[in-house]
C-alpha positions as CSV (number, residue, x, y, z in Angstrom):
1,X,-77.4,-33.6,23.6
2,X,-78.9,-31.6,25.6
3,X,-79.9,-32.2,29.8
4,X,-83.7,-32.7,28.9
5,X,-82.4,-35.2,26.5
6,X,-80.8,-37.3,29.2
7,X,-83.6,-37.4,31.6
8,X,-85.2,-41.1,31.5
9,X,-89.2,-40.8,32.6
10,X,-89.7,-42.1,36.3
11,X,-93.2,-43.7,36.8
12,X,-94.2,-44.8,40.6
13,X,-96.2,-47.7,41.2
14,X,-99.4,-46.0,41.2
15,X,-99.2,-44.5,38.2
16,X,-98.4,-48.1,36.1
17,X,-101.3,-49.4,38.7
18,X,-103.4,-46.5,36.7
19,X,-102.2,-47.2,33.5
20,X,-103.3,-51.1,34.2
21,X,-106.4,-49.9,35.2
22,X,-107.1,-48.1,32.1
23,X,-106.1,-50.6,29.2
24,X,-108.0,-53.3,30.9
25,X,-111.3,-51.2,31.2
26,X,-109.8,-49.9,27.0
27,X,-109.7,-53.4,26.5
28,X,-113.3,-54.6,28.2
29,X,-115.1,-51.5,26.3
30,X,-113.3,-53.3,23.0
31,X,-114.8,-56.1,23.6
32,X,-118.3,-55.1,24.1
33,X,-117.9,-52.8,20.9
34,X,-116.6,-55.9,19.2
35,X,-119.9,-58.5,20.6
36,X,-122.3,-55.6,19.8
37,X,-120.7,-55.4,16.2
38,X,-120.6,-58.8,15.0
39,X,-124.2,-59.3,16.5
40,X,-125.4,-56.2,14.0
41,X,-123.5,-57.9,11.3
42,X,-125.6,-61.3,12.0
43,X,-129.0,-59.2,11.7
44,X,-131.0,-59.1,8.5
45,X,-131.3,-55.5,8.1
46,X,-127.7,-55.4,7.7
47,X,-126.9,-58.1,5.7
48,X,-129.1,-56.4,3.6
49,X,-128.3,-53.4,3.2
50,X,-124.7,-53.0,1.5
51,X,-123.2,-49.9,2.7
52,X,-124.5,-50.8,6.7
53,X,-122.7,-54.1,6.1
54,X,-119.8,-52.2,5.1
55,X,-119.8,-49.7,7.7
56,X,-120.1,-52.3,10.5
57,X,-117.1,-54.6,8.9
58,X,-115.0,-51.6,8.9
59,X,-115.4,-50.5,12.4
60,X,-115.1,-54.4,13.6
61,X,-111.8,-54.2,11.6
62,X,-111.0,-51.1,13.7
63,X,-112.1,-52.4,17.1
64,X,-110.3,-55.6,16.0
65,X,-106.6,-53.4,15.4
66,X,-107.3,-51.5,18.7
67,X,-107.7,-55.2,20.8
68,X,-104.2,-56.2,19.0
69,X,-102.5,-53.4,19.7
70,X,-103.3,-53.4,23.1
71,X,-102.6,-57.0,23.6
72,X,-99.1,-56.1,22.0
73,X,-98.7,-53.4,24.6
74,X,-99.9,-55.3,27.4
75,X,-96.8,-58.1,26.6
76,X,-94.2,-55.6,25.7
77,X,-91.8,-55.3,28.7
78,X,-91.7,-52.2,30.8
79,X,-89.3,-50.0,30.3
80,X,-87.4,-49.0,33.2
């Protein structure tokens, strides 16, 4: 083991303040993508057209994993 292998990562306050900052604007963007998303799904033109339909599902899924994962690492405790 070497020294660099020892070293545990120091964050100061205002860089986990940051980091909050970020995943709650990650998490607000999300949920707009998510809103905008299932309101294309609910429109005729899509439901219509197969591989639209398809292509919005499968981003919804997508935005849908991101707002999981987030939530996970939002109640994960901090490492320090």
């Amino acid at each position: 083991m070497t020294a660099v292998d020892t070293l545990d990562t120091i964050i100061d306050e205002e860089t986990i303040h940051e980091i909050s900052v970020e995943e709650k604007r990650l998490f607000d963007v999300n949920e707009s993508i998510k809103r905008a998303l299932t309101e294309l799904l609910n429109c005729d033109t899509v439901r219509g057209d197969n591989s639209m339909r398809m292509w919005a599902q499968a981003r919804l899924m997508e935005t849908e994993k991101e707002l999981r994962s987030g939530r996970r690492r939002k109640s994960s405790p901090c490492m320090e």
